[in-house]
N, C-alpha and C positions, 0 to 999 in steps of 0.2 A: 199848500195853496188850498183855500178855499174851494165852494162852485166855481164854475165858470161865469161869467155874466155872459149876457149877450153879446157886450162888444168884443171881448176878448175872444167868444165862438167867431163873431165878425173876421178878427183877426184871424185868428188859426185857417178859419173856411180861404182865406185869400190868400194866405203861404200855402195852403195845400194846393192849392189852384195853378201855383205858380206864378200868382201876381207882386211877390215881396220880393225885395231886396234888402240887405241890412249893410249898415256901413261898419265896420270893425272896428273896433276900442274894449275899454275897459267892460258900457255896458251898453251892448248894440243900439244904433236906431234903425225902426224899420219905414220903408220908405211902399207905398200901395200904388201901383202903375206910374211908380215915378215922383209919388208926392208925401211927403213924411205924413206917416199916421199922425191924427189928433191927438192920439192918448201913449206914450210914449213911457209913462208909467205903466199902461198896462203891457205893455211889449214888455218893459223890462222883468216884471213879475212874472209874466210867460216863460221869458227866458231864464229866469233867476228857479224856477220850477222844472227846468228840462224840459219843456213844450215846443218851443223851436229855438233853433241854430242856422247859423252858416252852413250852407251844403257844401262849400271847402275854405280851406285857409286861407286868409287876405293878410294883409299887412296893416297897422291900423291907420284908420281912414279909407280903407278899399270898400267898395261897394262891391258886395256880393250876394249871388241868388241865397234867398231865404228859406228854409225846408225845417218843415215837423220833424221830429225825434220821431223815434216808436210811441214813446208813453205822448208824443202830444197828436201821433192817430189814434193812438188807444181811447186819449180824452175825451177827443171829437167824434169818433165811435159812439161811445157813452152817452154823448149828449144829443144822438138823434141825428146829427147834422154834419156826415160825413160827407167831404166831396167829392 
């Protein structure tokens, strides 16, 4: 993966927070206080990099909380704007 862009720090800053959920499947969607993020490509590239996951197993279709990897605080570290 590239830099980060802004919105993808957006992202990351809001699962670190505790504000994401992700629904289970092949390639998650994340959902931000309840409402599917805009950019859904960039979740996936997130995720498709190790940057965030499921904080536990769902079945697919289950909604569940959404949490950083190590390497996606290490990221957010990096870029200044850790939460």
């Amino acid at each position: 993966m590239t830099a980060l862009s802004h919105r993808d720090r957006a992202i990351l800053r809001a699962v670190a927070a505790g504000r994401g959920t992700l629904r289970c499947g092949y390639v998650p969607d994340l959902y931000v206080d309840g409402v599917a993020c805009c950019d859904q490509h960039a979740v996936h590239s997130l995720a498709r990099a190790g940057l965030l996951c499921a904080a536990r197993e769902g079945v697919p279709g289950a909604v569940v909380p959404a949490a950083l990897t190590e390497l996606g605080n290490v990221a957010l570290d990096a870029s200044g704007e850790a939460a």
